[in-house]
ZALO-254129 format. One record per atom (N, C-alpha, C): residue number from 1; residue in three letters; atom name; y, x, z. Coordinates in Angstrom, 3 decimals. Layout:
marba:nuse:rofi:py:px:pz
NUM:ALA:CA:Y:X:Z;
...
//
This chain:
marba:nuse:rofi:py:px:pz
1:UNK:N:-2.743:-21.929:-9.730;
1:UNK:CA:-3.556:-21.597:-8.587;
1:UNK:C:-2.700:-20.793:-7.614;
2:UNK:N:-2.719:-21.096:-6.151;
2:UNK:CA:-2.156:-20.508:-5.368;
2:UNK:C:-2.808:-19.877:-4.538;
3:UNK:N:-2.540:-17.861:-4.138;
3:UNK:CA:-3.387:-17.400:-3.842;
3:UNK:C:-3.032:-16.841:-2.709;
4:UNK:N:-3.003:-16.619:-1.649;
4:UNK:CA:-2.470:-16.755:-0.052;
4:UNK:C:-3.230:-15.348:0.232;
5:UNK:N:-2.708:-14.149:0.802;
5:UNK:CA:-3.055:-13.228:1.516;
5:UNK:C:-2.647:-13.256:2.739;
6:UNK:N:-3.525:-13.012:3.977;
6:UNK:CA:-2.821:-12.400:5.141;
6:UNK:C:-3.225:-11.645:5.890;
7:UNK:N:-2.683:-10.952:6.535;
7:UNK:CA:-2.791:-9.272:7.534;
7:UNK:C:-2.191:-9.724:8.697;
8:UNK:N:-2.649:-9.648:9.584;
8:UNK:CA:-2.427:-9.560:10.764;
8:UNK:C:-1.796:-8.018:11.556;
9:UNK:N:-1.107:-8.070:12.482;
9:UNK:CA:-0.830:-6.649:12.966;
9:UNK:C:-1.488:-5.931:13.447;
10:UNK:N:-1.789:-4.352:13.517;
10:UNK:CA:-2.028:-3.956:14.184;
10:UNK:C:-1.745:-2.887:15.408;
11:UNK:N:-1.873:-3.006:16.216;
11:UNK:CA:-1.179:-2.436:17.389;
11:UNK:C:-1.750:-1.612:18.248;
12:UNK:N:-1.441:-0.432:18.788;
12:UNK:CA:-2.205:0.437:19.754;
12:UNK:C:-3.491:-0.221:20.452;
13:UNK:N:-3.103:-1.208:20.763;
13:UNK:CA:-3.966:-1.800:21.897;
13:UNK:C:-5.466:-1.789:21.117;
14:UNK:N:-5.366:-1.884:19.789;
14:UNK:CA:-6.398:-1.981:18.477;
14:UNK:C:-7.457:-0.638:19.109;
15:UNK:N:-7.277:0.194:19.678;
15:UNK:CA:-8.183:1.467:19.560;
15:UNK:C:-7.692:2.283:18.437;
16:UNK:N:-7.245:1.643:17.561;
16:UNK:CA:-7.014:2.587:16.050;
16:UNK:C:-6.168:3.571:16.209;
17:UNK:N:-5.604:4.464:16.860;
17:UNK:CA:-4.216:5.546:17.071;
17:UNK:C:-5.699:6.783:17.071;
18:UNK:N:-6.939:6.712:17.821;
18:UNK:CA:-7.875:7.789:17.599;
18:UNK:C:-7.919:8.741:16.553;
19:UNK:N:-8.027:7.644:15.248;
19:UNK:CA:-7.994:8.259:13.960;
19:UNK:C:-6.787:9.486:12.619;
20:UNK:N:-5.679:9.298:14.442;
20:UNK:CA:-4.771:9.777:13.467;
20:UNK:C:-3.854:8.551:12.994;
21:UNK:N:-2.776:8.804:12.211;
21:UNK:CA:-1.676:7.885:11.501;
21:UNK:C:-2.461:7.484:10.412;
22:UNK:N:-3.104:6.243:10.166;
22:UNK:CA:-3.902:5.880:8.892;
22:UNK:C:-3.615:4.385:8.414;
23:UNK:N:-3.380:4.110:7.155;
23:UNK:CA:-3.778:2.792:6.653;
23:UNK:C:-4.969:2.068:7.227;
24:UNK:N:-5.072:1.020:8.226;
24:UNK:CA:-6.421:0.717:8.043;
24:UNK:C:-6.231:-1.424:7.581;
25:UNK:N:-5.289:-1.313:6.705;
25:UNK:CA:-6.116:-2.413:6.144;
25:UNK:C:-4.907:-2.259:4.841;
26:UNK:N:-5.485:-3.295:3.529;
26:UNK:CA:-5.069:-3.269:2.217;
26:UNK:C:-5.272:-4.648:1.912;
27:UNK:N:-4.301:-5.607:1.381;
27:UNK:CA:-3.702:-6.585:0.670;
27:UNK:C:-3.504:-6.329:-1.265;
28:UNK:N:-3.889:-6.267:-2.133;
28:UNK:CA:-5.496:-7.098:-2.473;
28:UNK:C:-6.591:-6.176:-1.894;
29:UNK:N:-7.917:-6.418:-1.591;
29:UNK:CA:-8.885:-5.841:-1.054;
29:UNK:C:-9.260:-4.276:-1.830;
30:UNK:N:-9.387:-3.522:-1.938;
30:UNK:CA:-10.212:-2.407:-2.592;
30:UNK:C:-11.073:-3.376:-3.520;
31:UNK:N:-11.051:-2.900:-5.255;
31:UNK:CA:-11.733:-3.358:-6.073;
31:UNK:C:-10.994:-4.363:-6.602;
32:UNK:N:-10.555:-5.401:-6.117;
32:UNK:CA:-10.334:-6.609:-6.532;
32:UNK:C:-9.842:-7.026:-8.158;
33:UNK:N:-10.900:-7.757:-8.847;
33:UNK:CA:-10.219:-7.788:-9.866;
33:UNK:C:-9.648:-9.195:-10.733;
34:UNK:N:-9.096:-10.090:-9.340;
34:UNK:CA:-8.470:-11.144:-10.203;
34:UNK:C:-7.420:-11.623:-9.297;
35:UNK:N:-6.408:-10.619:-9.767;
35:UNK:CA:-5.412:-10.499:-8.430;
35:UNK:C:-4.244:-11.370:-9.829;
36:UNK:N:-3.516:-11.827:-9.255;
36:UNK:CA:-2.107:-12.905:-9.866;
36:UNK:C:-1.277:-11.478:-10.375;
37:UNK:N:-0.293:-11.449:-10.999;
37:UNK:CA:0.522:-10.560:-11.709;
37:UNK:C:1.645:-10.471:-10.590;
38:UNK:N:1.974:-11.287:-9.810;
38:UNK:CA:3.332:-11.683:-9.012;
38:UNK:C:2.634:-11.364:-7.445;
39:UNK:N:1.712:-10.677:-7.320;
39:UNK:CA:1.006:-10.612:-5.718;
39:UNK:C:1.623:-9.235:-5.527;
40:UNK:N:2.267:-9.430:-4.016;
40:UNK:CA:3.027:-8.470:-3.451;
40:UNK:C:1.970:-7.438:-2.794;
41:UNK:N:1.856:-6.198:-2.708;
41:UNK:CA:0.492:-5.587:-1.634;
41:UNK:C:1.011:-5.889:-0.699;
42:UNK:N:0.096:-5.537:0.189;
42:UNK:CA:0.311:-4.868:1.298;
42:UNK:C:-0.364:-3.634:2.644;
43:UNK:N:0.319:-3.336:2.795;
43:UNK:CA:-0.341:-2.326:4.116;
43:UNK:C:-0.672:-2.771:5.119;
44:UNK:N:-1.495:-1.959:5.800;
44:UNK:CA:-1.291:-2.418:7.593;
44:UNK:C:-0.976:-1.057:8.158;
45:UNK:N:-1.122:-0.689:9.111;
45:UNK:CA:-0.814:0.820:9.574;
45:UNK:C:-1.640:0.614:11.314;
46:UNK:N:-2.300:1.645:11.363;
46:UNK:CA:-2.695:1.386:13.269;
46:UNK:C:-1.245:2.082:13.629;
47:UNK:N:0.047:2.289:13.397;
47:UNK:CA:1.021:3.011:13.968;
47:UNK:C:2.374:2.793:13.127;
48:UNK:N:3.393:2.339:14.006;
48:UNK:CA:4.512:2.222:13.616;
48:UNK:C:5.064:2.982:12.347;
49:UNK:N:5.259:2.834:10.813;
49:UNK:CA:6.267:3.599:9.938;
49:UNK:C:7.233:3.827:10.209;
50:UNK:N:7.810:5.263:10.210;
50:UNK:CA:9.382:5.790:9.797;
50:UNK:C:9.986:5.334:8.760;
51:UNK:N:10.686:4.085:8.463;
51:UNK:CA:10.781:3.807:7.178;
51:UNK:C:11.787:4.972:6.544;
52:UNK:N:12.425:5.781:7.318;
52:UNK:CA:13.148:6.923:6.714;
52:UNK:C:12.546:7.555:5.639;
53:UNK:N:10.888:7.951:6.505;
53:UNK:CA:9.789:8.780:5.534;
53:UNK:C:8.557:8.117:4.802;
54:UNK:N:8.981:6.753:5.129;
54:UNK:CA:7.758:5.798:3.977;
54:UNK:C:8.468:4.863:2.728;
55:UNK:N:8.019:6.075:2.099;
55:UNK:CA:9.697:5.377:0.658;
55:UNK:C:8.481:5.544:-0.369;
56:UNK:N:9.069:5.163:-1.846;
56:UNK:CA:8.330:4.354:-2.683;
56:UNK:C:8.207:6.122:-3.281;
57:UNK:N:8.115:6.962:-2.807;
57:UNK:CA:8.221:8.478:-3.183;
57:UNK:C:6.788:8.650:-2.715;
58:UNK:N:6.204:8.405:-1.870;
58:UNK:CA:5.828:8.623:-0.078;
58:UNK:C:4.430:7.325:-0.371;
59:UNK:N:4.790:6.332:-0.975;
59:UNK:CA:3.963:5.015:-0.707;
59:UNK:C:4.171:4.518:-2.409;
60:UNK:N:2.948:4.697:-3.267;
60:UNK:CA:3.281:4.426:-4.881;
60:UNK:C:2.344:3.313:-5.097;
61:UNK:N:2.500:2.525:-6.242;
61:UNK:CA:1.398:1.702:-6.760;
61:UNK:C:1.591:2.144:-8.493;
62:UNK:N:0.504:2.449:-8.912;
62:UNK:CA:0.256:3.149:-10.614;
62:UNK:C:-0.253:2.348:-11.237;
63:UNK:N:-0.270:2.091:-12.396;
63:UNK:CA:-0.961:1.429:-13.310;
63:UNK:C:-1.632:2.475:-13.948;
64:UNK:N:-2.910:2.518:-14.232;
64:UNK:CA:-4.172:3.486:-14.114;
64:UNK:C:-5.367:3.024:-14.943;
65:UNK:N:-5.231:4.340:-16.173;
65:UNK:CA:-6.073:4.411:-17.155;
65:UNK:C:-7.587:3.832:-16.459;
66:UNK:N:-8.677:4.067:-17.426;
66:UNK:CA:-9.991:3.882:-16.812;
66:UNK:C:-10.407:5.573:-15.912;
67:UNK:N:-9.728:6.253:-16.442;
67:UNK:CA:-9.610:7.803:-15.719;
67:UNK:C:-9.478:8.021:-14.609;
68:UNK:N:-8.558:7.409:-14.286;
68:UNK:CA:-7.642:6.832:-13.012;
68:UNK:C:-6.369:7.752:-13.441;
69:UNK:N:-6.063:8.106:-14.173;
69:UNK:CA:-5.133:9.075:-14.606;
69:UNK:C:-3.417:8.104:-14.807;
70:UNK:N:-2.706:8.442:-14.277;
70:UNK:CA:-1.719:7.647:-14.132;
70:UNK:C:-1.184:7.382:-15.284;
71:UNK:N:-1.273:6.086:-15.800;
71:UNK:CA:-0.105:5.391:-17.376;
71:UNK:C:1.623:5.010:-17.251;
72:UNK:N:1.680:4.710:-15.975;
72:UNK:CA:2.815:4.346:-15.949;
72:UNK:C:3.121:3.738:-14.315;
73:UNK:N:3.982:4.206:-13.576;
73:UNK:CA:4.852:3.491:-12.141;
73:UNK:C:5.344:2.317:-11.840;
74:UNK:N:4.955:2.229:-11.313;
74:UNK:CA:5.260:0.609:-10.623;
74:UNK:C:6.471:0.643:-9.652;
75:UNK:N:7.631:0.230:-10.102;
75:UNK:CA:9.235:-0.120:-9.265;
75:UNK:C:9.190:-0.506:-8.110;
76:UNK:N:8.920:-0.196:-7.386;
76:UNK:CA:8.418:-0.572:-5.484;
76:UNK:C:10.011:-0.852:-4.879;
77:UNK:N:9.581:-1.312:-4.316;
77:UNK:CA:10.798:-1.520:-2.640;
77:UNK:C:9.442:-1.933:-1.315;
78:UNK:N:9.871:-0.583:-0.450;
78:UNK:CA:8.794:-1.219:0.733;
78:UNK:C:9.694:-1.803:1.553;
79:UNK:N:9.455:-3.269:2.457;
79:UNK:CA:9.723:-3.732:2.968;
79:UNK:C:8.422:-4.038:4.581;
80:UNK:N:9.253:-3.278:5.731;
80:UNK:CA:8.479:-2.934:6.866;
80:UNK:C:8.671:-4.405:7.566;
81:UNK:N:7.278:-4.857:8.036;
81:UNK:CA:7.516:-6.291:8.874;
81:UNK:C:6.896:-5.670:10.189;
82:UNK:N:6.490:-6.521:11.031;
82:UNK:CA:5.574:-6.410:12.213;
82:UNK:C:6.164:-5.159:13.395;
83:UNK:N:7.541:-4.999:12.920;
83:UNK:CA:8.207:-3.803:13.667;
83:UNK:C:7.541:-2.384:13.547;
84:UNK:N:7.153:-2.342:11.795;
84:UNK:CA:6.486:-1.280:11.326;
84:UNK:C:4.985:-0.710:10.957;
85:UNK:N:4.451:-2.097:11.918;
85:UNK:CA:3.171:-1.881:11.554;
85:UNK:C:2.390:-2.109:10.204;
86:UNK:N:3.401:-2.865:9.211;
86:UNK:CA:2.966:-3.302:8.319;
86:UNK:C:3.994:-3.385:7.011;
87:UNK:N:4.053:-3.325:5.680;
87:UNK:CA:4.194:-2.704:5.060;
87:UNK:C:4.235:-4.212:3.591;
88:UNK:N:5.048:-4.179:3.173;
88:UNK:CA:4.967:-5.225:1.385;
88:UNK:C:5.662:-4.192:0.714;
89:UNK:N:4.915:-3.765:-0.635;
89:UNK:CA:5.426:-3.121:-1.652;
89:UNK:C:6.195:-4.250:-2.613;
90:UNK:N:6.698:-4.617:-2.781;
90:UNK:CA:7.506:-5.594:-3.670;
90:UNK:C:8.204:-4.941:-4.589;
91:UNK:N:7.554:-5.806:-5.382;
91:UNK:CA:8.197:-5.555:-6.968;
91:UNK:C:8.992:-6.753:-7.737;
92:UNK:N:9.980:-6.177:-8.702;
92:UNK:CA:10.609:-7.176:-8.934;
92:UNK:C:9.998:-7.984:-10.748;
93:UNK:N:9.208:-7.068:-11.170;
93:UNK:CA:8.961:-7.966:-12.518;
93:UNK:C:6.746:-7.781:-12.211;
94:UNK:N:6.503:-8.724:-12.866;
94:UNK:CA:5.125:-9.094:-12.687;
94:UNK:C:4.535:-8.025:-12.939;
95:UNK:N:2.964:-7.587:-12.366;
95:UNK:CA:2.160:-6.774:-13.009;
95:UNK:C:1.888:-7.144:-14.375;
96:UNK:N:2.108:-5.828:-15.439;
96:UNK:CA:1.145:-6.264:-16.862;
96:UNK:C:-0.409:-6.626:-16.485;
97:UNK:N:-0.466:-8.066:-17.044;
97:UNK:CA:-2.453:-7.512:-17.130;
97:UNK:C:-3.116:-7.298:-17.903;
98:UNK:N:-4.042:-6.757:-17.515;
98:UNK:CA:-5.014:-5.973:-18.430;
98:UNK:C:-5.054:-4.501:-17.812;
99:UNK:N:-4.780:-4.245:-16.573;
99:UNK:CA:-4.915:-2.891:-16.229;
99:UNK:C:-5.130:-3.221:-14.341;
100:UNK:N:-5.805:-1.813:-14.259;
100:UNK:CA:-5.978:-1.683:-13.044;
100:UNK:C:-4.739:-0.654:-12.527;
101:UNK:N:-4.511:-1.046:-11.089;
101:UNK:CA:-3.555:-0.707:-10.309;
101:UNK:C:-3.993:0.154:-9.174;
102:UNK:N:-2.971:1.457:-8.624;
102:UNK:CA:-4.035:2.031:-7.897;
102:UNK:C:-2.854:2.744:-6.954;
103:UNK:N:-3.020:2.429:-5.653;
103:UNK:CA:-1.900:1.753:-4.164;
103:UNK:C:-2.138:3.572:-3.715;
104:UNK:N:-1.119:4.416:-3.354;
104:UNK:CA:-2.239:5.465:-3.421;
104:UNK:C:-0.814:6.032:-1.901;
105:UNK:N:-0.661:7.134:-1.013;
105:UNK:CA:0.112:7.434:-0.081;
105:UNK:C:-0.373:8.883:-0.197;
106:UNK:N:1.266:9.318:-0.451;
106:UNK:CA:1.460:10.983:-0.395;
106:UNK:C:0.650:10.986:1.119;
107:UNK:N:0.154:12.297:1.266;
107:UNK:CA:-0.169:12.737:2.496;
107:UNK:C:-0.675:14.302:2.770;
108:UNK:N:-0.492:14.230:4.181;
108:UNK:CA:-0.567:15.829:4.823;
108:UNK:C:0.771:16.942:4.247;
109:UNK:N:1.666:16.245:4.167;
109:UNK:CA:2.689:17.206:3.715;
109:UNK:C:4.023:16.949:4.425;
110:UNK:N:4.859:17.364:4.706;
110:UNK:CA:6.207:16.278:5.430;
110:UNK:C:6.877:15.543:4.692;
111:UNK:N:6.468:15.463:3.093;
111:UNK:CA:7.636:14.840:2.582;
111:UNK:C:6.844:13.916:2.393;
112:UNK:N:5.713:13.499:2.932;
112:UNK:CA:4.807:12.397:3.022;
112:UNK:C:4.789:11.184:4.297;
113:UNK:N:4.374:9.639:3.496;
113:UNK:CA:5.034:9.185:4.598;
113:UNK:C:4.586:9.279:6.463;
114:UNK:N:5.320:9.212:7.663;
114:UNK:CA:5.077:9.474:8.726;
114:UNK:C:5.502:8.411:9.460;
115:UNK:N:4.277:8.243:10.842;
115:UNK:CA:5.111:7.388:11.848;
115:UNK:C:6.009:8.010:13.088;
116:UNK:N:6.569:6.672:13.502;
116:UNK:CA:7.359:6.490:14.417;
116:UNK:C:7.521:8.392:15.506;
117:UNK:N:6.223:8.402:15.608;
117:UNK:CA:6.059:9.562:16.108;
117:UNK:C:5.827:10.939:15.523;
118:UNK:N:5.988:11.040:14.138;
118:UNK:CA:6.334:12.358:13.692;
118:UNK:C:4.666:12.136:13.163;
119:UNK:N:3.515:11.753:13.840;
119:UNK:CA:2.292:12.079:12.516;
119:UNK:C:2.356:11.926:11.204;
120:UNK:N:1.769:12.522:10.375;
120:UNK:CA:1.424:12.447:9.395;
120:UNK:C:0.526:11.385:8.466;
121:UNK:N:0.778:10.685:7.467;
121:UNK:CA:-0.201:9.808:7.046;
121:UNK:C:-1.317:10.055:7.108;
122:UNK:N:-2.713:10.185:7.092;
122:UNK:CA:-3.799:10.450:6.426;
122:UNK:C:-3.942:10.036:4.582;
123:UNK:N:-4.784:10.565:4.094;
123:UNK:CA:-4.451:10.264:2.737;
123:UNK:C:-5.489:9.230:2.659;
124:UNK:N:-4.724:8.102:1.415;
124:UNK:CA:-5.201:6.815:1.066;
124:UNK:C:-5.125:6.307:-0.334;
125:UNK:N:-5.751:5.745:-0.782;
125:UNK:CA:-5.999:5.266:-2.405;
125:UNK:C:-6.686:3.655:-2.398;
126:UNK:N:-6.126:3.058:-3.247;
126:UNK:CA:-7.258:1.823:-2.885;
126:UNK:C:-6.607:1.442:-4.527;
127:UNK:N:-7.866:0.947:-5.324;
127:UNK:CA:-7.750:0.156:-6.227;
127:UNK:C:-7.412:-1.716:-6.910;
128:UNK:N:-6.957:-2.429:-7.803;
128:UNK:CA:-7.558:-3.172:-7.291;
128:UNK:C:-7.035:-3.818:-9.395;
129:UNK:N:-7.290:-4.608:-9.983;
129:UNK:CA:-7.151:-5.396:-11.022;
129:UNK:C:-6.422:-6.309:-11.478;
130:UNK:N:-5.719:-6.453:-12.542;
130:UNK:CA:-4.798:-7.880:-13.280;
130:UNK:C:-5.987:-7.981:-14.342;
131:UNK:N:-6.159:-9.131:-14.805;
131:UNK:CA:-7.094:-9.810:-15.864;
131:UNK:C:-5.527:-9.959:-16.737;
132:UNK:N:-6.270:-9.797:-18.171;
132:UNK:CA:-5.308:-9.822:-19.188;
132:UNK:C:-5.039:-11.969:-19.189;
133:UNK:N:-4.100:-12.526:-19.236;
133:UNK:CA:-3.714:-13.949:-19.020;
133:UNK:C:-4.655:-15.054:-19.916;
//
């Protein structure tokens, strides 16, 4: 089965810069629980990333008890498309399944990630599922 995500950019012109530097969209959806083992996330951003300050430090994906209590890190490389507006966490070996995954961004701190213009992330979490094969 082939399972196709896509995000579109988003750009000032959006209205979205009001809110502050924020995630406003997520690649698998919040919740999702029959996501492929090999599905890359992704971000959107209403505002250009510093990729200086949006590092896999900055921008994590966890593999996450039923607690939500972190089991183990997920090997990221972010890769910025859309001239920053947007964001693929790529990994190089499959999700285990049988666990939920949980996309989460340091924030309100400087060593958290920031855009183009020095804001600050807002803080973000989004969940989402691997079915055991």
């Amino acid at each position: 089965m082939l399972v196709l995500f896509a995000l579109s950019a988003c750009t000032p012109a959006d209205g979205l810069l009001d809110q502050g530097f924020a995630i406003v969209g997520v690649s698998p959806d919040e919740g999702a629980s029959d996501i492929i083992e090999a599905h890359i996330p992704e971000l959107r951003f209403n505002a250009p990333i510093d990729p200086a300050l949006c590092t896999p430090e900055s921008l994590r994906v966890d593999g996450v008890h039923e607690d939500e209590t972190v089991a183990f890190s997920v090997d990221i490389v972010i890769v910025a498309k859309d001239e920053g507006y947007r964001v693929q966490l790529t990994h190089e070996a499959a999700f285990p399944g049988g666990w939920t995954y949980l996309i989460s961004a340091r924030a309100g701190d400087e060593a958290g990630c920031q855009s183009v213009d020095g804001e600050l992330l807002e803080p973000f979490a989004s969940s989402f599922a691997v079915p055991l094969p």
